[in-house]
C-alpha positions as CSV (number, residue, x, y, z in Angstrom):
1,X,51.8,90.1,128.0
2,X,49.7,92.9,129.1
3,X,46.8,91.6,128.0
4,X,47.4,88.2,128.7
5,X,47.7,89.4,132.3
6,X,44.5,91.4,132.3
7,X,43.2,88.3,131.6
8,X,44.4,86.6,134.8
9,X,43.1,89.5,136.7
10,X,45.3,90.9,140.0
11,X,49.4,89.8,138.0
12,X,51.5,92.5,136.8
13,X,54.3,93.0,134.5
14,X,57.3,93.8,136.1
15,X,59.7,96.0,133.4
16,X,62.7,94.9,134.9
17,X,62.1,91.1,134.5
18,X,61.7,88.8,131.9
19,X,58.6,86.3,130.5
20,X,58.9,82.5,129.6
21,X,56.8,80.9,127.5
22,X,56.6,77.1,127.9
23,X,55.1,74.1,126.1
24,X,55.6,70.8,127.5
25,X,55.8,67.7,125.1
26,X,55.8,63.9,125.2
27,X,58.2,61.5,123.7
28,X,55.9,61.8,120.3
29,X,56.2,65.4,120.2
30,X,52.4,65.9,121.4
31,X,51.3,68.4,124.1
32,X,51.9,66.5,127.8
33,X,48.9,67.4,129.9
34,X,49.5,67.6,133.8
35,X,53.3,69.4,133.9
36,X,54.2,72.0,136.6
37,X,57.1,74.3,135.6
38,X,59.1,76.2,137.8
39,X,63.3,77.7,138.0
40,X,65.5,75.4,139.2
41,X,66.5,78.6,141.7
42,X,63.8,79.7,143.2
43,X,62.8,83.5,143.0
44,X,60.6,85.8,144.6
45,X,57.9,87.4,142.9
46,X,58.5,84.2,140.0
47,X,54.5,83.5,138.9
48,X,53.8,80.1,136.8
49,X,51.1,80.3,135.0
50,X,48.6,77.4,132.8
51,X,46.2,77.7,130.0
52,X,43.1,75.7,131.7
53,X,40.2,75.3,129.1
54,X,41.4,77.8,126.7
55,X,42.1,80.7,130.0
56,X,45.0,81.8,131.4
57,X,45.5,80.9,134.8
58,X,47.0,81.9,138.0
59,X,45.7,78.9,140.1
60,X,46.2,76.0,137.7
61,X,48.9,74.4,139.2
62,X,49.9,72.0,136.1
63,X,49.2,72.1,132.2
64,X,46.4,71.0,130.9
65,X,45.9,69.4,127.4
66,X,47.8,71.7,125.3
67,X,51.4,71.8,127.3
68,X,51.1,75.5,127.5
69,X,52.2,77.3,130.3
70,X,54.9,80.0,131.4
71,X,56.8,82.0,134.2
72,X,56.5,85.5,134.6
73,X,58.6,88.1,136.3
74,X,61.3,86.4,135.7
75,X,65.0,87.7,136.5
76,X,67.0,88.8,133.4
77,X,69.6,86.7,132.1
78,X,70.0,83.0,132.2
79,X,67.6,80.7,133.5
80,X,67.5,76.9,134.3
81,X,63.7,75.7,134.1
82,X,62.4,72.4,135.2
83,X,59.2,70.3,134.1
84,X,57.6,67.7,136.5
85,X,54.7,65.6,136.4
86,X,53.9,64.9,140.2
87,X,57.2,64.7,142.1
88,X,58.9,63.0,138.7
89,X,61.1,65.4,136.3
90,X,60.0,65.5,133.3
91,X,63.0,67.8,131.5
92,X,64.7,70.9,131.9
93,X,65.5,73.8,129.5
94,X,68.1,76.4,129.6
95,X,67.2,79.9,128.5
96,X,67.8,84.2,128.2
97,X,65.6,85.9,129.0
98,X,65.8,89.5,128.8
99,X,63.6,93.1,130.5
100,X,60.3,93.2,129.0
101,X,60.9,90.4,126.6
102,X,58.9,87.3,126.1
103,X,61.2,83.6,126.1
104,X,60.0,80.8,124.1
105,X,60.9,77.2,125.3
106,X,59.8,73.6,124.8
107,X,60.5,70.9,127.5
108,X,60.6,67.9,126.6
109,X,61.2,64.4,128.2
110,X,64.9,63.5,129.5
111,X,66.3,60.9,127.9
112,X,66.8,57.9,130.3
113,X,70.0,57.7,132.3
C-alpha cells in the first residue's frame, strides 16, 4: 500500500485503519466500468480510490474499464460497502478489515427484488 500511495502522491497510510480492495463486476462476471464505491456509514478521513488508465487515482470518481478500485483508511472491523453506477446501486459487500491489512472484495450486481 505504501507504494501504491506514493503513487497517488499527497495519501497516507494510516496504521490504525484498514485497506479494501474492490473489483466491481457485471452480471457476466466482466469488469463493470463506471462504479463509485463508498461505506454504507460514512467516515472521516475514508479515501476511494480508481485505477484510471493503468494509475491509481485520487480524483477518479468511478472505475474505469477494469472494475478496480478501493477505500483506504478504513476503520477496523466490520464494514458494509456499496457499489453505484450514477445514483443506481449496483451491490453491496460485507467485509473485516483489520490495522494495516489489505481487504479483498468483489461487488457484484444485486439480484432483482
Amino acid at each position: 500500500m505504501p507504494a501504491v500511495l506514493d503513487a497517488v502522491g499527497s495519501l497516507q497510510i494510516d496504521p490504525a485503519a484498514g485497506n479494501v480492495l474492490l473489483a466491481a463486476v457485471d452480471c457476466d462476471g466482466h469488469p463493470a466500468p463506471g462504479v463509485s464505491f463508498r461505506l454504507t456509514q460514512p467516515r472521516e478521513g475514508v479515501t476511494a480510490l480508481y485505477l484510471e488508465a493503468g494509475v491509481v487515482s485520487a480524483t477518479a470518481g468511478h472505475t474505469d474499464s477494469t472494475g478496480i478500485g478501493g477505500l483506504i483508511r478504513v476503520p477496523p472491523g466490520f464494514v458494509q460497502v456499496v457499489g453505484t453506477n450514477g445514483s443506481s446501486q449496483v451491490g453491496e459487500i460485507g467485509l473485516q478489515t483489520a490495522p494495516s491489512m489489505l481487504t479483498y472484495g468483489v461487488i457484484v450486481p444485486a439480484p432483482p427484488p
